[in-house]
C-alpha positions in Angstrom: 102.4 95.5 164.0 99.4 93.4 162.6 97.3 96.5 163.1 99.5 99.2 161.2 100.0 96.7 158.5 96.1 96.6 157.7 95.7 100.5 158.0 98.5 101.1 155.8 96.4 98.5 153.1 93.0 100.2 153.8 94.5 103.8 153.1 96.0 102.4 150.1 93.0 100.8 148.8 90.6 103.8 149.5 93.5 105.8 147.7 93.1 103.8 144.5 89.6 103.6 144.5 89.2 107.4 144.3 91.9 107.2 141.6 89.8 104.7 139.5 86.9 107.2 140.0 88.6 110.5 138.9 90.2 108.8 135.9 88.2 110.4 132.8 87.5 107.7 130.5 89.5 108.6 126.9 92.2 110.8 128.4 95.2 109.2 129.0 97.8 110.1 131.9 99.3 113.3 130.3 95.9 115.0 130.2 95.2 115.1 126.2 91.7 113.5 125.0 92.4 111.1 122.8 89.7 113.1 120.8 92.3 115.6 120.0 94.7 113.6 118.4 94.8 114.4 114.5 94.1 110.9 112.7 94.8 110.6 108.7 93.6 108.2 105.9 93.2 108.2 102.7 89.8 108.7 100.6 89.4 106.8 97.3 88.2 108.5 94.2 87.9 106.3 91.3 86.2 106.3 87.8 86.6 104.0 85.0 85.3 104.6 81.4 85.2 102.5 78.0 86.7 99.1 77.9 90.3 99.4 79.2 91.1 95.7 79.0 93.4 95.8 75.7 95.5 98.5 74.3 94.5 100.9 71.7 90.6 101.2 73.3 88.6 104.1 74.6 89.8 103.9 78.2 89.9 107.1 80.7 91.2 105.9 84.1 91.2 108.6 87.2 92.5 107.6 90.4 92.7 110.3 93.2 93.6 108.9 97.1 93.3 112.6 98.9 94.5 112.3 102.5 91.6 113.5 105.4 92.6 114.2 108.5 89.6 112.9 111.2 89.6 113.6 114.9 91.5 116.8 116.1 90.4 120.5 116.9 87.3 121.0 114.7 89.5 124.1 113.5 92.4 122.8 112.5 90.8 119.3 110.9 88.5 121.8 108.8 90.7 123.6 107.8 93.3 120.7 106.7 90.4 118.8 104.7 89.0 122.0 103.0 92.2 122.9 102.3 93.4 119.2 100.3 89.8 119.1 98.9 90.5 122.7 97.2 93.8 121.5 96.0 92.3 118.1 94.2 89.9 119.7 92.4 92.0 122.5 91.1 94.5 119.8 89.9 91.8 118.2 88.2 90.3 121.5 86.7 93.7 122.5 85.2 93.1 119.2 83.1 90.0 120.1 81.8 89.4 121.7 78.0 87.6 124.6 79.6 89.2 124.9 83.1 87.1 128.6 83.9 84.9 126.2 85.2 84.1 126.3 89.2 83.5 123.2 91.0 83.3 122.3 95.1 83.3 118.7 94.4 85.7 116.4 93.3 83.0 113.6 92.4 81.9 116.7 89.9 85.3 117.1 88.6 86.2 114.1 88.0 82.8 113.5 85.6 83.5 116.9 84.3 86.9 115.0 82.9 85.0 112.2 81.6 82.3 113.9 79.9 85.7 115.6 78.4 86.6 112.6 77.2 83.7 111.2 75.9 83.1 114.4 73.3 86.8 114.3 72.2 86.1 110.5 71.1 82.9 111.9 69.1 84.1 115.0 67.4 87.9 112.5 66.6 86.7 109.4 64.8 90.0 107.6 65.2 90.5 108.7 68.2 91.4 105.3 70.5 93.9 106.3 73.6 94.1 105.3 76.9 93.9 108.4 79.0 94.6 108.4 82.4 95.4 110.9 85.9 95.8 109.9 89.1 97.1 111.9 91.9 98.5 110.3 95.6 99.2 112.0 98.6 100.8 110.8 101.7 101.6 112.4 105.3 105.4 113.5 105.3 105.4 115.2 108.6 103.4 115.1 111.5 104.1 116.7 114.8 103.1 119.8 117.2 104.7 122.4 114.6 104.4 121.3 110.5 102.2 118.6 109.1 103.6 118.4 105.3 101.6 116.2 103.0 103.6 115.3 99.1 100.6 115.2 96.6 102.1 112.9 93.3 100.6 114.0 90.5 100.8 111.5 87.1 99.1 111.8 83.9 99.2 110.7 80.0 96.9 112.8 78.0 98.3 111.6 74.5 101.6 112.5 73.0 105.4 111.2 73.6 105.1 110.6 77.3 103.1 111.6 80.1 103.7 113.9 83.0 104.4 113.8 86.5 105.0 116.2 89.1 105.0 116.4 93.1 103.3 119.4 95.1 104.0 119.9 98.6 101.0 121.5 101.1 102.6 122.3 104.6 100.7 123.3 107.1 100.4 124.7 111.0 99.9 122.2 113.3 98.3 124.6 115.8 95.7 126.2 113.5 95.5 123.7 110.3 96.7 126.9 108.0 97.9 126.4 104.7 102.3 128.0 105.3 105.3 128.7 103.0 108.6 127.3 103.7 109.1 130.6 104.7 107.5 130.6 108.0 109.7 127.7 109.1 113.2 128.5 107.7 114.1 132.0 109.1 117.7 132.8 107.1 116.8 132.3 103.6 120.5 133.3 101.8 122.0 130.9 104.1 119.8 128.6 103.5 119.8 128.4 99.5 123.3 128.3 99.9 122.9 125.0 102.6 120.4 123.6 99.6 122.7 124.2 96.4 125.1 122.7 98.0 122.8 119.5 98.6 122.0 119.8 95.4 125.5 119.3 93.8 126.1 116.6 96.0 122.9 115.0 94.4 124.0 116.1 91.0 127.3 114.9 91.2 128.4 118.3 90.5 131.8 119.9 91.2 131.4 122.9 93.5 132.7 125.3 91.2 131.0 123.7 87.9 128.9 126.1 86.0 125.4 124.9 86.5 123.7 126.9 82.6 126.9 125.0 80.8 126.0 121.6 83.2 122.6 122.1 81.3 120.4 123.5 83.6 118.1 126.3 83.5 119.3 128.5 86.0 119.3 132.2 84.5 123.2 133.1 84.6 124.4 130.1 86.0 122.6 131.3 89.6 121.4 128.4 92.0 117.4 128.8 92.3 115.6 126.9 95.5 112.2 124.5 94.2 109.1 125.1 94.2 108.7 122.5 96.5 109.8 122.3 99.8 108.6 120.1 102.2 109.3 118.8 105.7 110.1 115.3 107.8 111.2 114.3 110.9 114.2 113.7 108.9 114.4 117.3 107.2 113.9 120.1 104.8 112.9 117.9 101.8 113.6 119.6 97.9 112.3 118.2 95.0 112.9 119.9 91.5 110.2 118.8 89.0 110.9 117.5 85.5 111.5 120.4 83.3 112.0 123.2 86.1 115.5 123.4 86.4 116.6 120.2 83.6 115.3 119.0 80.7 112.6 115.8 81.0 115.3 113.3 80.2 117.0 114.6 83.2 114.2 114.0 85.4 113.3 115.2 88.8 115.7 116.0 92.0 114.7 115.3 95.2 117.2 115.2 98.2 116.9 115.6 102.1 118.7 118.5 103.8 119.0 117.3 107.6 117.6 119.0 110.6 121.2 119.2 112.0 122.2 121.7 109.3 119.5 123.9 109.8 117.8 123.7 112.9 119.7 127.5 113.5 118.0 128.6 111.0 114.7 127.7 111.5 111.5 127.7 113.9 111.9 124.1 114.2 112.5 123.3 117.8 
């Protein structure tokens, strides 16, 4: 008995050791490389010019914190990063007086905006206003299908009030290609009519009120999806900018249309 008991050890023991041996170091039990795991952070992009410590100064303040996506598939990481770098600097180009300009970096943009500044303050003797853009973007959605990231986009240039917006960038998980909404939600009629009917419910809107006499610019009264559509683990995500379907006082719309209701109508699994 003594005898079976110490073979049945020593086949056990030579057993694990192979096992020990054979184990690949960085791949864990279900066989993926821990290189091949997409990672995300957030790169600062800061300038600062004139003396912004009291109001009514020369002060231009940009602030850009542009998501990059390290470890992964070469392919798909490329592609993700090239693709949010692309979208920064065209962002910060639409700002610029003379936006025919081409640039590949955002460092180059961002002085591009300064030396903007710096010439309006010349040719405009009084001119003493605290200028400033930032932009934010943060990972909505991250598994084997979509990876969404919501850019936030704020700005005060002069006048009444500044400006704000969101952008959505969705993207193949597989590949790191830049999709529409389109390629995830297969039934679009259905749909629009799942997403106006979130909408009411975040309007406070009757079902049969007239949304042109409610005060907002749908042509004829008929519903419109965003521009923005996004994704979570949550849902379909919708937000309506200020001024694209209501006036600025208004503000933006942004509600959550759950998996559950259209999982049928998607590629979602």
């Amino acid at each position: 008995m003594t005898n079976k008991l110490l073979l049945l050890l020593s086949i056990i023991l030579v057993f694990g050791t192979f096992s020990c041996i054979f184990d690949k170091p960085g791949e864990d039990k279900s066989g993926e490389s821990s290189s091949e795991v997409l990672e995300f952070s957030k790169k600062n992009f800061e300038k600062k010019f004139g003396d912004c410590s009291y109001p009514d100064s020369l002060c231009y303040q940009l602030n850009i914190q542009n998501i990059e996506v390290k470890g992964g598939p070469d392919e798909v990481r490329n592609s993700i990063n090239n693709e949010m770098n692309s979208y920064i600097i065209t962002t910060l180009s639409s700002f610029l007086s003379d936006d025919s300009q081409s640039y590949q970096d955002i460092n180059q943009c961002i002085e591009a905006l300064v030396q903007d500044y710096k010439k309006i303050s010349v040719e405009f003797e009084d001119f003493n206003q605290d200028w400033n853009i930032s932009i934010d973007t943060e990972l909505k959605n991250k598994d084997d299908e979509i990876i969404s990231i919501l850019s936030s986009v704020e700005s005060y240039l002069g006048g009444a009030h500044g400006n704000h917006w969101n952008d959505f960038l969705n993207f193949d998980a597989r590949n790191g290609e830049l999709i529409s909404w389109k390629d995830i939600i297969t039934d679009e009629i259905r749909f629009t009519e799942i997403v106006e009917a979130g909408f009411r419910i975040e309007r406070k809107l009757p079902p049969n009120a007239d949304l042109e006499r409610e005060g907002y610019f749908f042509d004829g009264g008929v519903f419109e999806l965003p521009e923005n559509i996004g994704f979570s683990d949550q849902g379909a995500i919708l937000i309506y900018n200020p001024y694209e379907v209501a006036p600025y006082s208004m503000g933006s719309t942004e509600f959550i249309i759950p998996w559950e209701e259209i999982r049928s109508i998607s590629t979602k699994q």
